[in-house]
One Martini backbone bead per residue (centre of mass of N, CA, C, O) as a GRO file, in nm:
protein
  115
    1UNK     BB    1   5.854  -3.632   3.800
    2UNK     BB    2   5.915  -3.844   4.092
    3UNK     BB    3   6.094  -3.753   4.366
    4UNK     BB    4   6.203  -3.995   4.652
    5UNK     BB    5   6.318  -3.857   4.930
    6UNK     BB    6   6.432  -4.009   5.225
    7UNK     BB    7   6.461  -3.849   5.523
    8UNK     BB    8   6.413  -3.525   5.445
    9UNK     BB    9   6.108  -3.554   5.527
   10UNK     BB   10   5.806  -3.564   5.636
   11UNK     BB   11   5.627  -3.855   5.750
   12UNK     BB   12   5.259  -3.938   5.732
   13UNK     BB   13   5.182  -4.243   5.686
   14UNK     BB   14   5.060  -4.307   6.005
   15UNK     BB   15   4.853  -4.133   5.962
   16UNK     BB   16   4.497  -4.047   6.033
   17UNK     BB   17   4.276  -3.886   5.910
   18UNK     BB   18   4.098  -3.648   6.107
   19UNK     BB   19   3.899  -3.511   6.333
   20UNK     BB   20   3.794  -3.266   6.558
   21UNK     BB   21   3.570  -3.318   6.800
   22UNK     BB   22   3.580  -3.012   6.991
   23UNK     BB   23   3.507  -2.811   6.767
   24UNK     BB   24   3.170  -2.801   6.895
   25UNK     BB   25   3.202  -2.754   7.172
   26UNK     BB   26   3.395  -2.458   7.073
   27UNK     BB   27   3.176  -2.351   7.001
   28UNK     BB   28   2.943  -2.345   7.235
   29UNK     BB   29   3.123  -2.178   7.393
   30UNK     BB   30   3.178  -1.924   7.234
   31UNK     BB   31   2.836  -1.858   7.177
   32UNK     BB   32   2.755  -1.868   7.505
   33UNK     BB   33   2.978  -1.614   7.548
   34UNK     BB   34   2.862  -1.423   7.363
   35UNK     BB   35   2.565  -1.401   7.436
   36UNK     BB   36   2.670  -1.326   7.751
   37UNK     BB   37   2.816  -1.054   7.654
   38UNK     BB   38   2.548  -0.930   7.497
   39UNK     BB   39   2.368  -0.951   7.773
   40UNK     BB   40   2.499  -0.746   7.921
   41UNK     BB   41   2.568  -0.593   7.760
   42UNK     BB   42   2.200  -0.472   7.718
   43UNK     BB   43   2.190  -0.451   8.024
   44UNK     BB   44   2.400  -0.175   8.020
   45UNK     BB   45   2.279   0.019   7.774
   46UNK     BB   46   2.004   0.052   7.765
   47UNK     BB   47   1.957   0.240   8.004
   48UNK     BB   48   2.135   0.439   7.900
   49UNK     BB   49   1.996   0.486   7.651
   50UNK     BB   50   1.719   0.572   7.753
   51UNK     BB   51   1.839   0.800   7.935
   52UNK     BB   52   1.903   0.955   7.671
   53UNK     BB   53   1.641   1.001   7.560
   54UNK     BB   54   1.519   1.126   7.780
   55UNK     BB   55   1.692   1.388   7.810
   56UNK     BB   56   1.619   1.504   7.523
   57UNK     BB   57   1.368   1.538   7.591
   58UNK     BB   58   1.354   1.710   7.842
   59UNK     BB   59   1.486   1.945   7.682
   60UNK     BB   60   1.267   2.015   7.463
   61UNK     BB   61   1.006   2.046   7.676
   62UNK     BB   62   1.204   2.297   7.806
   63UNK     BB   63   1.139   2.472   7.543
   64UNK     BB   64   0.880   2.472   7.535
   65UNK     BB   65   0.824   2.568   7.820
   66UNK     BB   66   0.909   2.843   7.729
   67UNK     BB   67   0.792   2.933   7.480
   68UNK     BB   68   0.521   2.941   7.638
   69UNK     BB   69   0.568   3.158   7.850
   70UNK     BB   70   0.645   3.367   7.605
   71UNK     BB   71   0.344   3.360   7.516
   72UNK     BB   72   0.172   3.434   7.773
   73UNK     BB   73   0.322   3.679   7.820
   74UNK     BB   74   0.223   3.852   7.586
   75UNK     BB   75  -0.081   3.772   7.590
   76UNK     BB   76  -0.120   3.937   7.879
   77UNK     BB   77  -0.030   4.211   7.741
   78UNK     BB   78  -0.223   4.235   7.553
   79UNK     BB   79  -0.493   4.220   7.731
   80UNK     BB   80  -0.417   4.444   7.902
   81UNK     BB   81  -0.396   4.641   7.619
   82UNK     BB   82  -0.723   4.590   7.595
   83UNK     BB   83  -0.823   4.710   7.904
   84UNK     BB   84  -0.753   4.952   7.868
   85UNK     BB   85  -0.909   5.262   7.922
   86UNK     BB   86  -0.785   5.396   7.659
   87UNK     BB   87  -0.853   5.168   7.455
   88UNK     BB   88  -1.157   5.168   7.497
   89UNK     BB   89  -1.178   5.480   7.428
   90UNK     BB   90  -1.094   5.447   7.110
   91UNK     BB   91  -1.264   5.226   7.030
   92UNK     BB   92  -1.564   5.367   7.053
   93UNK     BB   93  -1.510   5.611   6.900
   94UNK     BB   94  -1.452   5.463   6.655
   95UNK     BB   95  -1.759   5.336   6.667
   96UNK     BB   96  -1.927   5.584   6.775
   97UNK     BB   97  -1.931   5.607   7.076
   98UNK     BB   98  -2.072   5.740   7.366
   99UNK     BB   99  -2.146   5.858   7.641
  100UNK     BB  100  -2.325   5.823   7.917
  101UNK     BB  101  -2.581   5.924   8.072
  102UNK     BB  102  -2.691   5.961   8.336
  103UNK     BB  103  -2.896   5.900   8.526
  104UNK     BB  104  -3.223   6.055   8.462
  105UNK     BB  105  -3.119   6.149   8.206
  106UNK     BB  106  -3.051   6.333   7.913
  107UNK     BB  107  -2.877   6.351   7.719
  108UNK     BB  108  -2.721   6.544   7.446
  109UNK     BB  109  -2.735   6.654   7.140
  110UNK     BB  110  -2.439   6.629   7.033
  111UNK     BB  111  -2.415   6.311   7.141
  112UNK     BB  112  -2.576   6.201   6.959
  113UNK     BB  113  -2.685   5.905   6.761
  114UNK     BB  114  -2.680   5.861   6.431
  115UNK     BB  115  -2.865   5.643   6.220
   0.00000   0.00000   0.00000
């Protein structure tokens, strides 16, 4: 059962219902609006992303040099306690090696090596 009371409530029998013709326009300037404010933050990120990436980078390869400048040092004293005179004369003898003999003298018999 359906009760009609007039002068109640509103009554929109004398409209037409329509759509809103504007809100493809407003649709189109939001998405304009949209896109323009995506490629500033866009223009105004990306160099601060690039700038923090090479920065880690730049960390990176300053450890990777201190780390081979510590190797380098390590290598440079390992060669020089290879050059060192008491070294080769340690591992010489190690080898069986004797001094060798003046120049036109023969050697002495005891420091001959034998075959």
């Amino acid at each position: 059962m359906i009760v009609d009371l007039h002068g109640i409530g509103p009554s929109n029998r004398f409209l037409i219902p329509q759509r809103d013709r504007r809100w493809s326009q407003a649709l189109i300037l939001l998405l304009a609006v949209s896109t323009l404010v995506v490629f500033a933050l866009g223009l105004v990120g990306w160099p601060r992303l690039r700038s923090t990436s090479i920065h880690y980078e730049l960390i990176r390869l300053r450890a990777q040099v201190a780390e081979l400048e510590q190797r380098q040092r390590s290598l440079m004293l390992e060669l020089e306690r290879e050059r060192s005179p008491e070294h080769l004369s340690a591992r010489a003898r190690a080898l069986g090696m004797v001094p060798a003999a003046p120049a036109g003298l023969p050697a002495p018999a005891d420091t001959e090596v034998s075959q």
